[in-house]
N, C-alpha and C positions, 0 to 999 in steps of 0.2 A: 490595559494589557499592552505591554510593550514587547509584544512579541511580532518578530517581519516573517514572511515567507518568503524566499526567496532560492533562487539555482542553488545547488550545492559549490561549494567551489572546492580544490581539488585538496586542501590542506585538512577540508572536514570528511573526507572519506570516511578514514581509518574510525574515527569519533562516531560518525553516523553508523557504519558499519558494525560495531561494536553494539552502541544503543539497540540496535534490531534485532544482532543475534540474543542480547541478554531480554532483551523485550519475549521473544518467543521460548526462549529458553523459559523464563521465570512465569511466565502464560501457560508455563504444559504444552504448549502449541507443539514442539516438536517431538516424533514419535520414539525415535531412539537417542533424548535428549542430546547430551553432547558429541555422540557417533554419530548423528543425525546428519547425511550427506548436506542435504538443503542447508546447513547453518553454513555452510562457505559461500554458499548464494549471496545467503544474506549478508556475511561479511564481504564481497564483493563487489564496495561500492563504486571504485571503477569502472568493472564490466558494466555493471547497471547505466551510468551517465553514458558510457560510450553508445548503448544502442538505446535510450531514450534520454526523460527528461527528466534529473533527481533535485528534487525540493527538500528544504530541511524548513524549521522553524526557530530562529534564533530570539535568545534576550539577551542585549549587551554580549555578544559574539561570541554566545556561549548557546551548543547546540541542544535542541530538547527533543526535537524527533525530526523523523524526514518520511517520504515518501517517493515513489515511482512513477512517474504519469508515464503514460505508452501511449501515444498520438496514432491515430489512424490505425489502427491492428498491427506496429513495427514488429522489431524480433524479440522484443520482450512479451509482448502478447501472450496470454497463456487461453483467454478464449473469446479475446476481440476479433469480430467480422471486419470486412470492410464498411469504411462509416461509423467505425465506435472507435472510441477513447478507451482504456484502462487503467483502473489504478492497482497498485501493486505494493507490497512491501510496507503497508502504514504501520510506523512504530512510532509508541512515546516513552521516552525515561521514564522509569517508576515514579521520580520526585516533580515530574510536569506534568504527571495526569490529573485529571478535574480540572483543567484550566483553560481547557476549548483549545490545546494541541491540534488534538487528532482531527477536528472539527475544523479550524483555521485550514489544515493542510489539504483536506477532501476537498473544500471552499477552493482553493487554490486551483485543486485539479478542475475541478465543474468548469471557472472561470477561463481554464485553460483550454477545456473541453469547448465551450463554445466558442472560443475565438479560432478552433480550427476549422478549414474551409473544410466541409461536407460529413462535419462528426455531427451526427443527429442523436448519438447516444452516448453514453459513459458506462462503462459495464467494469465489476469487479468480482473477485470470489474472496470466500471467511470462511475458518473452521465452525462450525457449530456451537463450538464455547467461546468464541469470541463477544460477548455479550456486551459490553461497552461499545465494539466498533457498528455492531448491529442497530445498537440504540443512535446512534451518530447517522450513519446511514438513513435510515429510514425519517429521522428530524428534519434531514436536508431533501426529503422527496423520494429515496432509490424505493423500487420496490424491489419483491422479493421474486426469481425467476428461476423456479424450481426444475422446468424442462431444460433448464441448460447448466446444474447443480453435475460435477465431472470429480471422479477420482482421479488423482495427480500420479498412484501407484496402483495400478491397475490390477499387480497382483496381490494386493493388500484389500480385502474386502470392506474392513470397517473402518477406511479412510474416504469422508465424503465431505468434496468441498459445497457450500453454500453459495448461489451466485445471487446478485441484485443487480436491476440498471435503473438508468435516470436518461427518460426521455429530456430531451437538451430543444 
C-alpha cells in the first residue's frame, strides 16, 4: 500500500472537502440530503485545519480520504473532555474503500493521540449505519460508550449519535 498519512495542505481542501460531503451524502448519513446545514461543515475544510489537525491519506498525490483529529478537547470538539483527543469527519472516496483508508487514518489519529502530553483517551461519535467505520473502530480496540451516545439536534428525536473511546 502506497498510501502516506499525512497534514492536509491548503491546495487539498476544496478535494478533501468535497470527498466527505459526497462520502455522507452517498452514506444516507445526512438527514435533509443536500439541504442538510452540516454538509457546508463538511465542505469546510479550512475552518476545520484552522482550529485542529486535518489528515488526509494520499497515493501518488492524489487524495483518497481525510479525517479531523481534535487534540485535547480544542474548538472542534463535539464531546471531548479535558485529557481526550477526538476524531471527527472520517471520510473515504467511494473508489478507496476496502483498502485500510479509513483504518490507516484512525491509526494516524491514535498515534497522534498518544504523542499528546496528558490525552489518556481518544473518543469519537458514528451514526448508527455507519457500519464499516464501526467495524474499523472496534479492530483497533475503541469500545462502545453508550452513557455518553448525544443528539447533535436536540429537537429532532430520532437523531442519535453513537459514541466509542480508546483508552490510550
Amino acid at each position: 500500500m502506497d498510501i502516506v498519512i499525512r497534514r492536509a495542505a491548503p491546495e487539498e481542501y476544496e478535494t478533501l472537502g468535497e470527498i466527505t460531503a459526497q462520502a455522507y451524502l452517498g452514506d444516507g448519513l445526512l438527514d435533509f440530503g443536500e439541504s442538510d446545514e452540516y454538509l457546508g461543515e463538511l465542505r469546510d475544510v479550512a475552518k476545520r485545519a484552522a482550529a485542529a489537525e486535518v489528515l488526509v491519506a494520499v497515493e501518488h498525490d492524489r487524495v483518497l480520504g481525510g479525517v479531523t483529529f481534535v487534540p485535547s478537547g480544542g474548538p472542534m470538539a463535539d464531546i471531548a473532555e479535558p485529557g481526550e483527543a477526538e476524531i471527527r469527519m472520517l471520510a473515504v472516496a467511494p473508489e478507496a474503500r476496502g483498502r485500510g483508508v479509513g483504518e490507516a487514518l484512525v491509526r494516524a489519529c491514535t498515534d497522534r493521540a498518544r504523542a499528546t502530553e496528558g490525552c489518556v483517551r481518544i473518543v469519537l461519535s458514528t451514526q448508527r449505519t455507519m457500519h464499516s467505520a464501526h467495524r474499523i473502530y472496534e479492530r483497533l480496540g475503541f469500545t462502545r460508550t453508550p452513557e455518553r451516545d448525544w443528539n447533535p439536534i436536540p429537537h429532532l428525536d430520532d437523531i442519535r449519535l453513537l459514541t466509542y473511546e480508546l483508552e490510550l
